[in-house]
C-alpha positions in Angstrom: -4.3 -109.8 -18.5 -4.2 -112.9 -20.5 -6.6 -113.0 -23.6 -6.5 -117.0 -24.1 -10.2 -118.1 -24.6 -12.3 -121.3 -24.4 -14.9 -122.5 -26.1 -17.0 -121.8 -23.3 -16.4 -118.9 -22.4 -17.5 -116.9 -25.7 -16.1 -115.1 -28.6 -13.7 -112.4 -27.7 -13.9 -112.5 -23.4 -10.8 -112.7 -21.8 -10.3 -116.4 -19.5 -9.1 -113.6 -16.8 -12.6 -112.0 -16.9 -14.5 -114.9 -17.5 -13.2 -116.4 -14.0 -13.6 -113.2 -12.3 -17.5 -112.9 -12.7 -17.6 -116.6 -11.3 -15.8 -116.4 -7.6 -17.1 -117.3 -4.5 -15.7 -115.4 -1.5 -12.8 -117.1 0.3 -12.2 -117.8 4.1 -15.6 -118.1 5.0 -15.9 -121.1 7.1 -13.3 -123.2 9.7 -13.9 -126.5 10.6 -16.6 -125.9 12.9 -19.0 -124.2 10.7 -18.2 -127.0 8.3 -18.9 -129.5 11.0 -22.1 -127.6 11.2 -23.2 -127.4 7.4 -22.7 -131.5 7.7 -24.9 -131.8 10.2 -26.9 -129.2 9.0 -27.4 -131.1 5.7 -28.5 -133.9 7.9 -30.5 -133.1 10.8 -34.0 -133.5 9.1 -33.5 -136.9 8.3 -33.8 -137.4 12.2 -36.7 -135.2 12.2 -38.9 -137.3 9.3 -38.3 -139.7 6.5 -36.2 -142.4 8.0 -39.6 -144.0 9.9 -40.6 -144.4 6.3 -38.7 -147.6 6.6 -39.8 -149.4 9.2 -42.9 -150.2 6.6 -40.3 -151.9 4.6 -38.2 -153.5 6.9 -39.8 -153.3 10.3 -37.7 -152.2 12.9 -35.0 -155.1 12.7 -35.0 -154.6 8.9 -34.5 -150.7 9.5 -32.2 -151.3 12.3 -29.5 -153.6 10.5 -30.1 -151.3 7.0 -28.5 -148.5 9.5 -25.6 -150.2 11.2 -24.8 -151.2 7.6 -25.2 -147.9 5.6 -24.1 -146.0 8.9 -20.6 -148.2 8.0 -20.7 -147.5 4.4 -21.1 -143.4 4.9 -17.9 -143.2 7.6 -16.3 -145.0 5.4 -17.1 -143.2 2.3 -16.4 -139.8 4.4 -12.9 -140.8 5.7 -12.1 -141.4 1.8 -13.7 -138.0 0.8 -11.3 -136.8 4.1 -8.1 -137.3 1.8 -9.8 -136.1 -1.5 -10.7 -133.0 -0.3 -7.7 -132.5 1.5 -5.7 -133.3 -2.2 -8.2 -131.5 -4.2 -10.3 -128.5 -2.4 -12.4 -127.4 -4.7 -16.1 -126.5 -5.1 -17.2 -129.0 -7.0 -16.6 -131.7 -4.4 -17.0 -135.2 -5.7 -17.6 -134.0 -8.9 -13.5 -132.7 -8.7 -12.5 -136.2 -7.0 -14.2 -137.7 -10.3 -12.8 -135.7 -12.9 -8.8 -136.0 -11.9 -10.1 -139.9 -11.7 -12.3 -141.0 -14.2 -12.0 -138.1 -16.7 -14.7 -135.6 -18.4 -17.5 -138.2 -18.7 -16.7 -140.0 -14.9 -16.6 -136.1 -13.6 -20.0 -135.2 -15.1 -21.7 -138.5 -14.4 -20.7 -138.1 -10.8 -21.5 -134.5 -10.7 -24.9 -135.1 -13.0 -25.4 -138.2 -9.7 -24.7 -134.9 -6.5 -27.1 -132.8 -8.9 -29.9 -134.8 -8.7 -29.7 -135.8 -5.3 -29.2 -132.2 -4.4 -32.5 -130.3 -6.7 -34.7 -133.5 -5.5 -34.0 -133.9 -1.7 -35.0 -130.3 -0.6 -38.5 -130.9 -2.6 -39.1 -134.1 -0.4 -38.1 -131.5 3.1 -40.8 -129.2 1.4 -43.3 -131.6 2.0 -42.1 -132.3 6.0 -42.1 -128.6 6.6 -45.5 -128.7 5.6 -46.7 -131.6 7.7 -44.8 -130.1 10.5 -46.6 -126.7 9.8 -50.2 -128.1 9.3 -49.4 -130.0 12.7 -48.7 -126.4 14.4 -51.9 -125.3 13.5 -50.3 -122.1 12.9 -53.0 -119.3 11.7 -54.9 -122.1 10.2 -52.4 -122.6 7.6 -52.2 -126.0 6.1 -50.0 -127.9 3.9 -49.8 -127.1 0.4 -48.4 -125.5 -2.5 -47.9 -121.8 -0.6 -45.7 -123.3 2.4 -43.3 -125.0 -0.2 -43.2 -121.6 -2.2 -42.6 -119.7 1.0 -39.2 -122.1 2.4 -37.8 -121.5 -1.4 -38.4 -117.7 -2.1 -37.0 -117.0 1.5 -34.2 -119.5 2.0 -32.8 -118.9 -1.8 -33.1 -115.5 -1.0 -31.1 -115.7 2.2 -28.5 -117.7 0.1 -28.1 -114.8 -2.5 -27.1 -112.5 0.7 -23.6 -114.3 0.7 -22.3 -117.5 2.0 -20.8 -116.3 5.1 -24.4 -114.6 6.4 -25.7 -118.4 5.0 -23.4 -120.4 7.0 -23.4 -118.9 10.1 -27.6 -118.8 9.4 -27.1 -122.6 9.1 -24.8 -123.0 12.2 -27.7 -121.2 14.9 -30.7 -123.2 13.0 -28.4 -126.3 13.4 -27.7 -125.9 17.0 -31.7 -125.3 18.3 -32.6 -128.4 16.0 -29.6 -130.7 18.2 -31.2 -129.1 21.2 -34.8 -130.4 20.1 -33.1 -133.9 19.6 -32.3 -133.6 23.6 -35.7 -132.5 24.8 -37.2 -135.2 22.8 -34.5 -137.8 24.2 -35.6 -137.0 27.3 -39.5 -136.4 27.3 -39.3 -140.0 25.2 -37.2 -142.0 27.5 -40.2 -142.1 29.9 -42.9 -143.4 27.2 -39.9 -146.5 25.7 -41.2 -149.5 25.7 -39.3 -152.6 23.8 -42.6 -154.2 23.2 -43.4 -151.3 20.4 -40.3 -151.8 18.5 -41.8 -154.9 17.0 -45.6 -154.0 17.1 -45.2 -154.7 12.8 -47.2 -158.2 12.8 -45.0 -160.9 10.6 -45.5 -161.3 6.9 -46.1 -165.3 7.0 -44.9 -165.2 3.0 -41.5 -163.7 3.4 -38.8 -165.8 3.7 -37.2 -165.4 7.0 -40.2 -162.9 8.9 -40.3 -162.7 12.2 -41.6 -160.4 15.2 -38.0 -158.6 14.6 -38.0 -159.0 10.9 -41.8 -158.6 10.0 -41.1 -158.7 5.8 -38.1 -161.2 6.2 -34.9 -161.0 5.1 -35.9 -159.0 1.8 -37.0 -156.3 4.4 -33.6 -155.4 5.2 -32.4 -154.6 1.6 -35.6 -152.3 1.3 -35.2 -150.5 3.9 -32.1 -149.2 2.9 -32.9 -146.2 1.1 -34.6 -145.0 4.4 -31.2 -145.7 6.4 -29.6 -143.4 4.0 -32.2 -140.7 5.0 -30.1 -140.1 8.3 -26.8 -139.5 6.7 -28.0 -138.1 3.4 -25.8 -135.2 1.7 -22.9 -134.7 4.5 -20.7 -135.6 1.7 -21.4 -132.3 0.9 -18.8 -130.7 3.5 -16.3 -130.3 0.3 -18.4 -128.4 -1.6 -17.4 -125.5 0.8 -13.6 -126.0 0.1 -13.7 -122.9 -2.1 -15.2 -121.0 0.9 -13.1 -122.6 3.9 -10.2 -120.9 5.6 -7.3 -124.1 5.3 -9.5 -126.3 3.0 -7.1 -128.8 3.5 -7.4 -129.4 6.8 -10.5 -127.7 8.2 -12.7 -129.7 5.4 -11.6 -133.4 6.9 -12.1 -132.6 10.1 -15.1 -130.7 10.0 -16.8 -133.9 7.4 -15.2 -136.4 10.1 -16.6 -134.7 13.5 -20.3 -134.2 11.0 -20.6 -138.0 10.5 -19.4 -139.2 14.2 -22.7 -136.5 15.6 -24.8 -138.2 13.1 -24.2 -141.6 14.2 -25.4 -140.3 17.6 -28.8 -138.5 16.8 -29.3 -141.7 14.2 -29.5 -144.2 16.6 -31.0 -141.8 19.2 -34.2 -141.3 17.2 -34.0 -144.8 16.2 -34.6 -146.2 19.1 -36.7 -143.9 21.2 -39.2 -142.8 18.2 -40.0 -146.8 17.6 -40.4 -147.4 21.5 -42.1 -144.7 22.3 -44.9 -144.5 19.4 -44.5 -148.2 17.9 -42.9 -149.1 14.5 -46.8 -149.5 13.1 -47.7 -146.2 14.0 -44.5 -144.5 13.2 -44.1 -146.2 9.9 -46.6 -143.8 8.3 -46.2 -140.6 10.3 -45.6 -137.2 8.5 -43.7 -135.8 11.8 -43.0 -139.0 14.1 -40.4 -137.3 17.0 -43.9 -135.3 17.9 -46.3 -138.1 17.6 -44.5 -140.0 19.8 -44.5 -137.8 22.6 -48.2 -137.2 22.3 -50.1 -134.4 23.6 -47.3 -132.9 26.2 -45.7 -130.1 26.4 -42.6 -131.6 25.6 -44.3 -132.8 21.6 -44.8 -129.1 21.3 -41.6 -127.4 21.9 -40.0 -130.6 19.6 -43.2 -130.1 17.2 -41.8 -126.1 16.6 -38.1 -127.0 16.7 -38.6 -130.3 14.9 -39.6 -127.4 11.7 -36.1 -125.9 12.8 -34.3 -129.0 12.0 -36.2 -129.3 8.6 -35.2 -125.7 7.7 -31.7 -126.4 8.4 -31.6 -128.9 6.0 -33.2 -127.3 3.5 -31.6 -124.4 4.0 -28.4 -126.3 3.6 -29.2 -128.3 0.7 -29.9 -125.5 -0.9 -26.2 -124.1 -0.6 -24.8 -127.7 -1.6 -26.8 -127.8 -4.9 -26.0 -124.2 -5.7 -22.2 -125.1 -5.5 -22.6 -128.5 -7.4 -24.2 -126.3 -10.3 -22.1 -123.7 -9.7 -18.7 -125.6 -10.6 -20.3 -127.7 -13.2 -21.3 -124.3 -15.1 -17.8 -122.8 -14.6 -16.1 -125.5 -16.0 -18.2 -125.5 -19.3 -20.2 -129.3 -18.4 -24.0 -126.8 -17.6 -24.7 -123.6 -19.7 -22.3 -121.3 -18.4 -24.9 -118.7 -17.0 -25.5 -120.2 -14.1 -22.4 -120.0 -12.5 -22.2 -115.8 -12.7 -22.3 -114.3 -9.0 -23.5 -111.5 -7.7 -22.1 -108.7 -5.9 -21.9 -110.9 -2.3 -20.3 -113.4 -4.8 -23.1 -115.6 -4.7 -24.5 -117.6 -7.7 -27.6 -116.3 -9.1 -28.9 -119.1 -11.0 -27.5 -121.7 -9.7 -29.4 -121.1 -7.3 -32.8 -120.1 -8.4 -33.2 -122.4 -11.7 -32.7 -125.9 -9.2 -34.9 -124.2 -7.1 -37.2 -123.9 -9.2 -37.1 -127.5 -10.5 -37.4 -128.3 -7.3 -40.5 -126.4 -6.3 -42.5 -128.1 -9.2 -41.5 -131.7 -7.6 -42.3 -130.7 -4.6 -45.8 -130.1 -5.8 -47.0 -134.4 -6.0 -46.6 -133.9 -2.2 -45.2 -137.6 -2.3 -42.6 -137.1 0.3 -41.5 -141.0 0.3 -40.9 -141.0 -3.6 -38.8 -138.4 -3.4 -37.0 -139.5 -0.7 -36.3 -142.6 -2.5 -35.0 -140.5 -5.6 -32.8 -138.7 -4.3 -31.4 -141.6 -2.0 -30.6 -142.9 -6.5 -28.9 -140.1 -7.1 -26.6 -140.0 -4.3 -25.9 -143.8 -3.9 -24.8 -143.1 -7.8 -22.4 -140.8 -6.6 -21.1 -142.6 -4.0 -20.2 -145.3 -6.5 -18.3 -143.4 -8.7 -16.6 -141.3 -5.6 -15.4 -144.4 -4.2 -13.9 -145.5 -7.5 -12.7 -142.3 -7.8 -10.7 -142.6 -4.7 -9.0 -146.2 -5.5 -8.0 -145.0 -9.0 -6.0 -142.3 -7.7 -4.7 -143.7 -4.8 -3.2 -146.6 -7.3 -2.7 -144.2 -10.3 -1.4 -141.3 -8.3 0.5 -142.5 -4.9 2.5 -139.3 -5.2 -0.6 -137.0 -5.0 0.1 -134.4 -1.7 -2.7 -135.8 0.3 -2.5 -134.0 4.0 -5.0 -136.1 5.3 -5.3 -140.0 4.4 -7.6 -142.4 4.7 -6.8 -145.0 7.4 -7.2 -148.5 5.6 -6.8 -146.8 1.9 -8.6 -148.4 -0.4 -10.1 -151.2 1.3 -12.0 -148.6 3.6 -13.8 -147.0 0.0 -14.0 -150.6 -1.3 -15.9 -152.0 1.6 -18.1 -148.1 0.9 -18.0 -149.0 -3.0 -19.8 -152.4 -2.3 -22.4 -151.3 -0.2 -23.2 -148.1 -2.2 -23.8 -150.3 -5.1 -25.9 -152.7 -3.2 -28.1 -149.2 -2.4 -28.0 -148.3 -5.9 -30.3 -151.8 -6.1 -32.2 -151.1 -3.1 -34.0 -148.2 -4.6 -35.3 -149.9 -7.4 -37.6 -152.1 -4.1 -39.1 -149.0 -3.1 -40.4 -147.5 -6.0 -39.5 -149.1 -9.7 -41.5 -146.3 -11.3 -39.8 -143.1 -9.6 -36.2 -144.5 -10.1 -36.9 -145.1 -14.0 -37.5 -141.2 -14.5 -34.7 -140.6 -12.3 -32.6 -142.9 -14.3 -34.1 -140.6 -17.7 -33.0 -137.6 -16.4 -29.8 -139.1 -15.6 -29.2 -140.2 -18.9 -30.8 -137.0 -20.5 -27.8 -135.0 -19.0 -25.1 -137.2 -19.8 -26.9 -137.2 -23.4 -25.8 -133.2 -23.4 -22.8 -133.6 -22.2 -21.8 -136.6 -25.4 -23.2 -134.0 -28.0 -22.2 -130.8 -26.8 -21.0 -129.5 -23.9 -18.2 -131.7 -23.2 -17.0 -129.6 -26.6 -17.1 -127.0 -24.6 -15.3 -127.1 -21.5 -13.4 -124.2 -20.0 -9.6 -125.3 -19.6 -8.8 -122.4 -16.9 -11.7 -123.8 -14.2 -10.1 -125.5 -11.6 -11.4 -128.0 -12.0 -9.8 -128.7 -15.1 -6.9 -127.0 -13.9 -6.6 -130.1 -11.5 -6.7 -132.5 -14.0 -4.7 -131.0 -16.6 -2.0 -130.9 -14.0 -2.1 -134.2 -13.5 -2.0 -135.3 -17.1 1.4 -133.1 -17.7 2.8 -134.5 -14.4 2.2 -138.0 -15.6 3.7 -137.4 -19.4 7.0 -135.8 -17.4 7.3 -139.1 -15.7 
């Protein structure tokens, strides 16, 4: 056993044992549970949160926002494709970012998935409670208890194992797509085109119309909201660790994720704002059961509508465990969180986000947090995209077994728009994307004055970039 030791790891523990007590069990998932776990990461966003932007774009403004960022995310996945298939690792675009960018590019990325990750399943939490309240379930309203119950139970699922998680995630995932078709089809009936631009005009923005009611502006605001329907299924890598053939069941499970998506997007697009109107469905809590009214139809959607919201926390939950997970092993977080348990799950990595993201859950302010998270991940789509030009120029060699048709102008055309997101946010709320930017910075602050002193050289994370370093001094 060797007895080499990092920095991290502590005085006297072997690099052997350290690694041992931080393993995640292999083989779990082919590409259709991945397929699954993207869509799974997804689905509430078609459930609640996207309608958010029709108050800031109207439904032309949210409707070109989607065919833009809809783009921008199959682009951004097909270059993930190849990155995962080079590198499969747990740390997803965190790994891409370190072989990249190097220590500071890796943990800025990773610092960018963190956020988005600990922030989006506090905005769910508030949903699932509208949903519940709207179930009128033993008188049980929203509040504080309902987003205490979906953490305590889902982390605790999560500490059972990923392979009991993932398949958890698959069932919930299929009865939420099957309350996507009963809602298709009890809303078809109540469409009318008239209610997609109910929004009166905004006489003072430059370019309003019945289509665009807050002009051209509109568009660029509603972004954030756009992003809502395809939020986190850049997660699929962070299962690479877990997947049988990482390297070619993570591609293709990412790829068939985002082409479903693109589908139930535009399905609830359409048939939410027709049916209900973009006024009305610009402020709703649970909009796919508002616009079916008071049939029978709102109901069964109303109960599996809460399905959908649970996958996606559920899911979230196992993305932002992994994200801290490999940012612990490799030294960048305190190196306690990334110890599993018996069913080789990570403790603390998944209870201390949780945690964190219990408390923000607790403002109630869905929409803000929304628009947080939406920072954090546009961030990281930035640097991922880099990421994926700088080695495909630095490293042509790289074994990739899957690449990305169009190379790097397909993640440049991603890289431009993600920045342009990045922007967007600050429209929505100024206030909320300041703090985010804090914490942001308060992380990479740790990282500068100690922990990037303390990396572990045998993670493999590390492993994967130390490779490439000696590969490029023999050439």
């Amino acid at each position: 056993m060797s007895t080499e030791t990092s920095p991290a790891v502590g005085a006297g523990e072997p690099v052997d044992d350290y690694l041992a007590k931080r393993t995640l069990r292999k083989g779990s998932a082919g590409w259709v549970l991945l397929a699954g776990l993207g869509v799974s990461y997804v689905i509430s966003g078609d459930y609640s949160g996207w309608n958010f932007g029709l108050a800031e774009g109207g439904f032309g403004g949210l409707l070109i926002a989607t065919v833009v960022i809809a783009a921008m995310y199959l682009a951004m996945v097909l270059g993930m494709a190849e990155m995962s298939s080079a590198l499969p690792a747990a740390g997803g675009g965190y790994t891409f970012a370190r072989r990249a960018l190097g220590p500071w590019g890796g943990f800025a990325t990773g610092t960018a998935i963190l956020i988005e990750y600990a922030i989006a399943p506090a905005a769910i939490a508030t949903f699932i409670g509208a949903y519940v309240e709207s179930l009128n379930l033993f008188g049980i309203t929203d509040g504080w208890w309902v987003y205490l119950a979906v953490y305590a139970l889902f982390i605790g699922i999560h500490l059972a194992g990923a392979g009991e998680a993932l398949k958890a995630m698959f069932v919930i995932t299929a009865i939420a797509l099957v309350g996507l078709v009963i809602f298709a089809v009890a809303a078809i009936g109540k469409f009318d085109v008239a209610n997609l631009t109910n929004i009166a005009a905004d006489p003072t923005a430059t370019g309003s119309s019945s289509f665009l009611p807050y002009g051209y502006l509109g568009i660029w605001a509603a972004i954030p909201f756009a992003i809502w329907f395809f939020l986190a299924v850049e997660g699929v890598p962070l299962a690479a660790e877990e997947a049988s053939e990482p390297e070619k069941n993570v591609p293709k499970g990412i790829i068939v994720a985002m082409l479903l998506l693109v589908v139930t997007g535009a399905t609830v697009l359409f048939l939410v704002t027709g049916a209900l109107g973009a006024e009305s469905a610009s402020a709703s809590g649970n909009p796919l059961v508002e616009a079916l009214g008071d049939s029978s139809a709102a109901k069964v959607v109303n109960y599996i509508g809460l399905a959908g919201l649970v996958a996606s926390f559920f899911s979230i939950v196992y993305a932002y465990s992994r994200q801290t997970f490999a940012l612990s092993r490799a030294g960048y977080l305190p190196t306690s969180l990334s110890v599993t348990n018996s069913r080789k799950a990570p403790v603390l990595a998944l209870i201390v986000p949780g945690v964190i993201g219990f408390a923000l859950s607790l403002t109630g302010e869905g929409a803000m947090l929304l628009n947080m998270a939406v920072l954090g991940a546009a961030l990281s789509y930035v640097l991922m995209m880099v990421s994926h030009i700088v080695l495909r120029v630095r490293e042509p060699e790289m074994a990739r077994p899957y690449r990305t048709p169009g190379g790097i102008v397909t993640t440049g055309f991603a890289l431009v728009i993600a920045a342009i997101a990045v922007v967007a946010t600050f429209l929505v709320d100024f206030e909320a994307v300041l703090w985010t930017l804090g914490v942001f910075v308060a992380f990479m602050a740790y990282f500068g004055l100690y922990s990037r002193k303390h990396l572990v050289a045998k993670s493999p994370d590390e492993e994967f970039a130390a490779i490439a370093k000696a590969e490029s001094e023999l050439e």
